[in-house]
C-alpha positions in Angstrom: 0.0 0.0 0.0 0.9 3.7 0.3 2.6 3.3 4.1 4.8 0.5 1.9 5.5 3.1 -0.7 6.8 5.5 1.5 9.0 2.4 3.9 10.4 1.8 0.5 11.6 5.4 0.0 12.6 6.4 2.3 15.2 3.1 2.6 16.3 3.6 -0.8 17.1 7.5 0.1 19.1 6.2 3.1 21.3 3.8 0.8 21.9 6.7 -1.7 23.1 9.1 1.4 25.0 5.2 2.4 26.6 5.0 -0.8 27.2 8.6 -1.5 29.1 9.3 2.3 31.2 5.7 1.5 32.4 7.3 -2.1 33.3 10.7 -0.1 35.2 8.7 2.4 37.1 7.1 -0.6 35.8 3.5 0.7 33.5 3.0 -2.7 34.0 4.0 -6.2 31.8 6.3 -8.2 30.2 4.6 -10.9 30.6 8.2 -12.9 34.0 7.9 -12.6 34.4 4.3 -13.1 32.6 4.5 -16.3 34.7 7.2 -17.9 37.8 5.3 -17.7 36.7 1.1 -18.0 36.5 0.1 -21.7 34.2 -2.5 -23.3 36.8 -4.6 -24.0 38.1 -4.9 -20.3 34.6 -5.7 -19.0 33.8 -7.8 -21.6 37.1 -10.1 -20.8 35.7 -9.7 -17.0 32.3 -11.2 -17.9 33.9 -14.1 -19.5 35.8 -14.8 -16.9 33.4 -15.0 -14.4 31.0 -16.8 -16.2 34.0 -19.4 -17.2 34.4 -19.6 -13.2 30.8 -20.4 -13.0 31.3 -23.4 -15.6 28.9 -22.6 -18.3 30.7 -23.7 -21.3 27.9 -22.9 -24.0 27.8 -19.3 -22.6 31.7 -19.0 -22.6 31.9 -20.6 -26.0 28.8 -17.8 -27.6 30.5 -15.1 -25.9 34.1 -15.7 -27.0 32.9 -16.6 -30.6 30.6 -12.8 -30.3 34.0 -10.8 -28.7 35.4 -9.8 -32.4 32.4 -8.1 -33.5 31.9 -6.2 -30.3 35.5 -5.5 -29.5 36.2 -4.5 -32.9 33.5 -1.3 -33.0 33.2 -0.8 -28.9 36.2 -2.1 -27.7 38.6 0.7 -26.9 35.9 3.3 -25.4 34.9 3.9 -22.1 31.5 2.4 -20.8 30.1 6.4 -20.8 30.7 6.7 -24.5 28.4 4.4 -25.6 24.8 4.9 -26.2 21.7 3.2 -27.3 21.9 5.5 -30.7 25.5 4.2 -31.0 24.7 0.1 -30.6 21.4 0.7 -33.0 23.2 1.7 -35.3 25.5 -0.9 -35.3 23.1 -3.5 -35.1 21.3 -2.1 -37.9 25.0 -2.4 -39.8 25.5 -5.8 -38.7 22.1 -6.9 -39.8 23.9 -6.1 -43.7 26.4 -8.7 -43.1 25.3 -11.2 -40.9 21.9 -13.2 -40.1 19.2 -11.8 -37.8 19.8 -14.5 -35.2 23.4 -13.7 -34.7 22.3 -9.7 -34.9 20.1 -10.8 -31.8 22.8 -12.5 -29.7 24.7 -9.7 -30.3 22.4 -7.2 -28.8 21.7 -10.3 -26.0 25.7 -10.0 -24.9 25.8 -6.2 -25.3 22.7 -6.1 -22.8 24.2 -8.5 -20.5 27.5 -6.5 -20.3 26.2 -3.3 -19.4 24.6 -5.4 -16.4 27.7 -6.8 -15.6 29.2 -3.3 -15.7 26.1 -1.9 -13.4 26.3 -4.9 -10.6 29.8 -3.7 -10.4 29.4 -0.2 -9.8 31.0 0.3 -13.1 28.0 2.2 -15.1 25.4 4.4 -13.8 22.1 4.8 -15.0 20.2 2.5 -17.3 21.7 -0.4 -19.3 22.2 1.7 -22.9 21.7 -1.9 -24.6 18.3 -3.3 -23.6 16.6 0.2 -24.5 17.4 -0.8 -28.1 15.2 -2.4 -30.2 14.7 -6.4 -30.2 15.6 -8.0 -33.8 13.1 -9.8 -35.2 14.3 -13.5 -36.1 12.2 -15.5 -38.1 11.6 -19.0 -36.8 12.7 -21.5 -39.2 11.5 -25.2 -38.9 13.8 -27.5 -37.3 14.7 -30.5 -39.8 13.4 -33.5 -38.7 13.3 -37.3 -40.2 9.5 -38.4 -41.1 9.5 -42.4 -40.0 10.0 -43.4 -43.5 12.9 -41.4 -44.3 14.4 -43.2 -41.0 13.9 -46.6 -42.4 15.2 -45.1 -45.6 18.2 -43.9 -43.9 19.3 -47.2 -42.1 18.3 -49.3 -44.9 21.1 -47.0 -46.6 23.7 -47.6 -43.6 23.7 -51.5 -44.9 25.4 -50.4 -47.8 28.2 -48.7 -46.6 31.8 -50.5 -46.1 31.3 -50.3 -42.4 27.6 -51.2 -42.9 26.9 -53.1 -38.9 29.3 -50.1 -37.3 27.3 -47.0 -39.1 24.1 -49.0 -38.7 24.1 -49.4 -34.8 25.6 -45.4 -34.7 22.8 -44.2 -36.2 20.0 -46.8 -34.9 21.3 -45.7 -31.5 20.5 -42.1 -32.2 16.9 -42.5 -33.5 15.9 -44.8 -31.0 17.4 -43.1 -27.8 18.3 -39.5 -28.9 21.3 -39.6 -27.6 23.7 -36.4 -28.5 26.8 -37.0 -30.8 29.1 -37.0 -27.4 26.9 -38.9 -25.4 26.7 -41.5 -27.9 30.1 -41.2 -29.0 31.2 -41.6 -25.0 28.9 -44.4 -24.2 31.0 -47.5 -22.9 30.2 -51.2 -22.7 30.5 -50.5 -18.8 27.5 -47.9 -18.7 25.1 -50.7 -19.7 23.1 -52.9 -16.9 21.6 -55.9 -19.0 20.2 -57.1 -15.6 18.1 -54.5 -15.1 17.4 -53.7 -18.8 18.7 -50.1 -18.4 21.8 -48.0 -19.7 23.1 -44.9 -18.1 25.2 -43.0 -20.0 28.1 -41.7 -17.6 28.9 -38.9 -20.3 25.4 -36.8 -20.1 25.1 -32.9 -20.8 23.4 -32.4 -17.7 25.5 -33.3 -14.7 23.0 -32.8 -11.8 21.0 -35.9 -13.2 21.9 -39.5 -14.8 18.6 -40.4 -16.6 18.6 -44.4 -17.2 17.7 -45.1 -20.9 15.7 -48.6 -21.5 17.4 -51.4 -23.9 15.1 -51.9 -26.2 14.7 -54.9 -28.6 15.5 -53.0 -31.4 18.3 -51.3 -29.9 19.9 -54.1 -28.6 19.7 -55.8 -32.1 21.8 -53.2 -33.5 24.0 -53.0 -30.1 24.9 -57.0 -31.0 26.3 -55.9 -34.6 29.2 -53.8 -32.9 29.7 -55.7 -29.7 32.1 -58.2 -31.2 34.5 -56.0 -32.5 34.3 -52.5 -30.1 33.9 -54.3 -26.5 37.8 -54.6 -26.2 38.0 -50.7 -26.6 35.4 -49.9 -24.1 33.9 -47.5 -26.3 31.0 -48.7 -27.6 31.8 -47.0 -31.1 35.1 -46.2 -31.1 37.1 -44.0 -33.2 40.1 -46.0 -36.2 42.4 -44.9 -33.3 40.4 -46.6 -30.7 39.8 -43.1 -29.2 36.3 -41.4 -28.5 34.8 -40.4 -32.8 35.2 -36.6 -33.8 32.2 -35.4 -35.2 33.2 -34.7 -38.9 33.6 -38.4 -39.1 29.5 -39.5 -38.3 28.8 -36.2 -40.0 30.0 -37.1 -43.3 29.1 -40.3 -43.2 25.5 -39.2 -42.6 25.1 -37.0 -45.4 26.4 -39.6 -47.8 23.4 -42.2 -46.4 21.1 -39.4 -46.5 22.4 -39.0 -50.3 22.2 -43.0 -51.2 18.6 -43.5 -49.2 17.1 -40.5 -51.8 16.2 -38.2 -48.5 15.9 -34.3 -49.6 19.0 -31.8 -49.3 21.0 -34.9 -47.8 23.7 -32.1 -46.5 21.5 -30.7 -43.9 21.3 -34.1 -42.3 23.3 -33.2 -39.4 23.5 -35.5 -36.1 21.3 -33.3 -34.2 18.4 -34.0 -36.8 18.4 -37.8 -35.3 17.8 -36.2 -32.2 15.2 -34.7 -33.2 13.4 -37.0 -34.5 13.9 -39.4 -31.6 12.1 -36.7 -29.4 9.6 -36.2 -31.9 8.7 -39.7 -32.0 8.8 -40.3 -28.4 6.1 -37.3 -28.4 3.4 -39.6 -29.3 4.1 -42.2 -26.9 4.2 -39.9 -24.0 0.6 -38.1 -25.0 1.3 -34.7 -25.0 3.3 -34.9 -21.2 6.0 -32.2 -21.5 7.8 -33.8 -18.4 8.3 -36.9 -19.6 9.2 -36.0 -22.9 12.1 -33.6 -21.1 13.2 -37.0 -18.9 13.5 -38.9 -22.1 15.2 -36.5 -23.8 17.7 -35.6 -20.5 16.9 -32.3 -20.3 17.2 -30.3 -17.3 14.7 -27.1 -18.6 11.4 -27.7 -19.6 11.6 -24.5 -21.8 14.4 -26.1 -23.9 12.1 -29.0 -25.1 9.0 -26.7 -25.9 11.5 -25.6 -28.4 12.2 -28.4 -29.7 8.8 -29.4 -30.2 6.2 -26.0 -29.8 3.0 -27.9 -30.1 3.6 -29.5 -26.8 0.7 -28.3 -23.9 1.5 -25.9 -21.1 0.2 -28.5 -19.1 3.3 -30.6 -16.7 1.6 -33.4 -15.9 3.3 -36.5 -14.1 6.6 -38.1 -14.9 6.5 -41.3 -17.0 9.1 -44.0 -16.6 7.4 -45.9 -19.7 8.1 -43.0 -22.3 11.6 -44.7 -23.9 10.1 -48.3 -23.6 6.7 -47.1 -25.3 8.9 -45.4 -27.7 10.9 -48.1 -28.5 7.7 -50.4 -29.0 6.2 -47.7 -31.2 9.6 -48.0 -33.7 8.8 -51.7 -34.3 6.6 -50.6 -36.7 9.3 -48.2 -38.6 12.3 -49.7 -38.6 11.7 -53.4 -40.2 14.6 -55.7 -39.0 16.9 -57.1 -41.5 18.0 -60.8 -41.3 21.0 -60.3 -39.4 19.4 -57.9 -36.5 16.6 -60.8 -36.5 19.3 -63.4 -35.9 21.3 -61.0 -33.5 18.3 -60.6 -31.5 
């Protein structure tokens, strides 16, 4: 109410008097000051830093691959010196070179270095960056697999030189949606045939070790490599016996996307699998946005309502049936070869 109001006041005014008798004394800085002499490019390198410190290695990676840009137009004046007219216009610039998605995550870190700056009692005032406009992206769809083009695909892997090895790789992906490094870090060891269930040790998320069901179908394809990768402890090792790097898998899936017929076979990347394992595993689950997020080892329920916008605001309970349904529902998809039926 209006007695709040006024408590609220009147204890703001007494930490401006606070903070203006502590920069008098000499004990804090003046953010006036502070922001005539601190360049961009100095808090910039102090944001990644402490984000680094805070182990977010996608955020460290975006910011490191956005410091060019930015360095290169703000990076050698003071914080004072820039203003909103200033970064509009550059975005404007930028949006002549570059796409409007990377024009966005530019403004994004520009915003979130001005509230670095003001947290620090480096800039006063507003943050110059979010009073900019917000670039409009246009969503593009996500690529995705249709269930034929998945039988397609593997009936493709059968005939490459390393038919069994690509075959399980990519079986593995559509069945589980695993990510490249999960999959390509999965060991023999992780696997618990007793109880039916695998957990990857190598997950994205390290505050939770979802277990992933076996699968008929899976461990058909699982049998074809077994043989020859169980001595390596990888389950699909590398010619060196090391973990696979990605351009390997990713070149090997363009060329079965190319031979199984499937349209603009170079944007087959290994995340598309992914996709369409989540996608398929939306039907089993009916619509449950938090079992959908389990199977998919997620740790945000926001990240898989972008994978898959249709999905209901509704959470409903958590389903420990979503990968076995899933794999049931890919029986009818993926027909079984002769080997894979003799394997099984």
């Amino acid at each position: 109410g209006a007695a709040g109001d006024v408590l609220l006041a009147a204890r703001r005014e007494r930490l401006r008097l606070w903070e203006k008798r502590r920069r008098l004394d000499g004990d804090m800085p003046d953010p006036e000051v502070v922001a005539r002499k601190v360049t961009i490019e100095q808090v910039y390198d102090r944001l990644v830093e402490r984000t680094a410190i805070r182990r977010r290695v996608a955020t460290v990676k975006s910011y490191k691959s956005h410091r060019t840009a930015i360095v290169s137009r703000f990076g050698d004046l003071p914080l004072s010196a820039v203003s909103t007219a200033d970064i509009e216009a550059w975005l404007d610039k930028q949006l002549q070179r570059v796409s409007a998605c990377t024009v966005s995550h530019y403004r994004q870190t520009l915003i979130r270095l001005f509230n670095f700056a003001i947290k620090a009692d480096q800039f006063p005032g507003a943050n110059p960056a979010a009073k900019t406009d917000p670039i409009q992206v246009e969503e593009k769809e996500l690529r995705r697999l249709t269930p034929s083009e998945s039988a397609d695909f593997l009936r493709a892997c059968l005939g490459e030189e390393s038919r069994d090895f690509w075959y399980a790789f990519f079986a593995t992906l559509l069945f589980t949606g695993l990510r490249f490094t999960e999959a390509a870090l999965l060991r023999w060891e992780d696997f618990n045939l007793a109880e039916g269930i695998c957990v990857p040790n190598h997950q994205k998320s390290s505050r939770r070790k979802d277990p992933i069901d076996i699968t008929p179908d899976w461990d058909a394809a699982l049998c074809l490599v077994k043989p020859t990768s169980q001595a390596t402890g990888l389950v699909f090792p590398g010619q060196t016996a090391k973990p696979m790097l990605y351009p390997t898998p990713r070149a090997a899936a363009t060329r079965i996307a190319r031979r199984a017929g499937i349209a603009k076979p170079e944007t087959v990347s290994l995340h598309v699998f992914r996709r369409t394992a989540i996608t398929q595993a939306e039907k089993s689950c009916g619509g449950n946005a938090t079992a959908l997020m389990r199977f998919a080892r997620q740790t945000d329920i926001n990240v898989t309502r972008r994978y898959l916008p249709s999905l209901p605001d509704e959470v409903r309970a958590v389903s420990r049936e979503v990968a076995r349904e899933f794999g049931k529902a890919m029986d009818n998809v993926i027909p079984l070869g002769p080997r894979l039926k003799k394997a099984s």
